[in-house]
C-alpha positions in Angstrom: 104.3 182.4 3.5 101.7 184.6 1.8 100.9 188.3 3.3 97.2 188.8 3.5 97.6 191.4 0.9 98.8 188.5 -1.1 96.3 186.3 -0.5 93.7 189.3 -1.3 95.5 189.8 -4.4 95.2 186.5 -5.6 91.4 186.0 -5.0 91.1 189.9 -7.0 93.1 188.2 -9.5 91.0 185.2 -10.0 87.8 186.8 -9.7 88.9 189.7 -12.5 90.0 186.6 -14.7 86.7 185.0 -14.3 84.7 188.6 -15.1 86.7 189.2 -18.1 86.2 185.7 -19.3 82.3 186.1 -18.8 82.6 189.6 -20.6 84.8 188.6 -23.6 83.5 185.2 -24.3 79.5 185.9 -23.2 80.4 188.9 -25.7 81.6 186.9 -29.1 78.8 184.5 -28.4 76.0 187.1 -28.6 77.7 188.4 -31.3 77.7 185.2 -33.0 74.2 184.5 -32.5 73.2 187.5 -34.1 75.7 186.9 -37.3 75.4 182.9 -37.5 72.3 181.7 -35.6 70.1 184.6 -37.2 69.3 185.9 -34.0 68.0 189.7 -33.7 70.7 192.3 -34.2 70.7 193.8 -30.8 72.1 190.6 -30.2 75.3 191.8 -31.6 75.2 195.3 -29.5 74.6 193.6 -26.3 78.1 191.7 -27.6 79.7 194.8 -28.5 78.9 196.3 -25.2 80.0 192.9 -23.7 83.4 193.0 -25.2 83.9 196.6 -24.4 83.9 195.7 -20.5 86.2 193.0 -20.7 88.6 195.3 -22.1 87.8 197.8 -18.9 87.7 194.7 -16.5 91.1 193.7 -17.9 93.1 197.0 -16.1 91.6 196.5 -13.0 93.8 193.6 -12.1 96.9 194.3 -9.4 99.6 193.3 -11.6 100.6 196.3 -13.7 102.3 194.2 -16.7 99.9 194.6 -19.6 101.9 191.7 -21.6 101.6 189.5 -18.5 97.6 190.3 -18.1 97.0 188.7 -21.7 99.0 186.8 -21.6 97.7 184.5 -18.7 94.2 185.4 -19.9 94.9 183.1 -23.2 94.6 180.3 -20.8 91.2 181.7 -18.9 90.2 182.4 -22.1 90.8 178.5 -23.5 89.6 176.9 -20.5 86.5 179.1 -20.1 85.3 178.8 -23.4 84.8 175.1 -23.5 82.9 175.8 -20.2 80.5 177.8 -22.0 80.1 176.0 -24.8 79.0 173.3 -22.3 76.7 175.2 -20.6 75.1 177.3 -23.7 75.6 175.2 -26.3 75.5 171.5 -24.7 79.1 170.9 -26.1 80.9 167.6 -24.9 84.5 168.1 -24.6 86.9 165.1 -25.3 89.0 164.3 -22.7 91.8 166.3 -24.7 90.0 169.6 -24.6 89.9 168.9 -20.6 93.4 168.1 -20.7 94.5 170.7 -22.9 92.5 173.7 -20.8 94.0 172.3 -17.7 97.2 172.9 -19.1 96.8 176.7 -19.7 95.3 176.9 -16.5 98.6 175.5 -15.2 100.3 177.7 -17.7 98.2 180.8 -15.6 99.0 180.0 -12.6 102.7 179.7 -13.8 102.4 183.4 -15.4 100.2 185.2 -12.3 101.5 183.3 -9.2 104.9 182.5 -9.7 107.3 184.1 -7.0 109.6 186.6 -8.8 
């Protein structure tokens, strides 16, 4: 059975996960605005400055394994960008993008939760 330091971890986790994602994804899209869709060039600092906090938001998780950390944020990171691209950029994923991002996500869960 979980401890509630645990469970607390696991919520820190999740939410630190979904931060970065916002930070590092929300990031390379301002960024690409500004290169791709002409948009002003602040655009691109605002990105900058975007993708500088999710590197700080990536050390605040518990776990102290660097490797692990990135390694189980490849799969936020897959997963969450197909979510933005539906929500900014009216994308329609294929049922194989679904499937595929729900298998990182497994992969995550696999990586962070695990009992060792």
């Amino acid at each position: 059975m979980d401890t509630p330091q645990e469970t607390v971890n696991v919520f820190k986790t999740i939410v630190l996960f979904a931060l970065a994602a916002v930070a590092e994804i929300g990031g390379a899209w301002l960024v690409w605005q500004a290169v791709r869709e002409g948009r002003e060039w602040w655009w691109a600092g605002l990105g900058v400055l975007a993708l500088g906090a999710y590197g700080f938001v990536a050390t605040l998780q518990p776990d102290a394994h660097f490797g692990r950390i990135l390694a189980a944020y490849g799969g936020v990171f897959v997963a969450g960008s197909l979510v933005w691209a539906v929500v900014f950029d009216g994308f329609r994923p294929d049922r194989w993008d679904i499937t595929g991002s729900l298998v990182c996500l497994l992969g995550v869960a696999v990586i962070m939760f695990a009992r060792r």
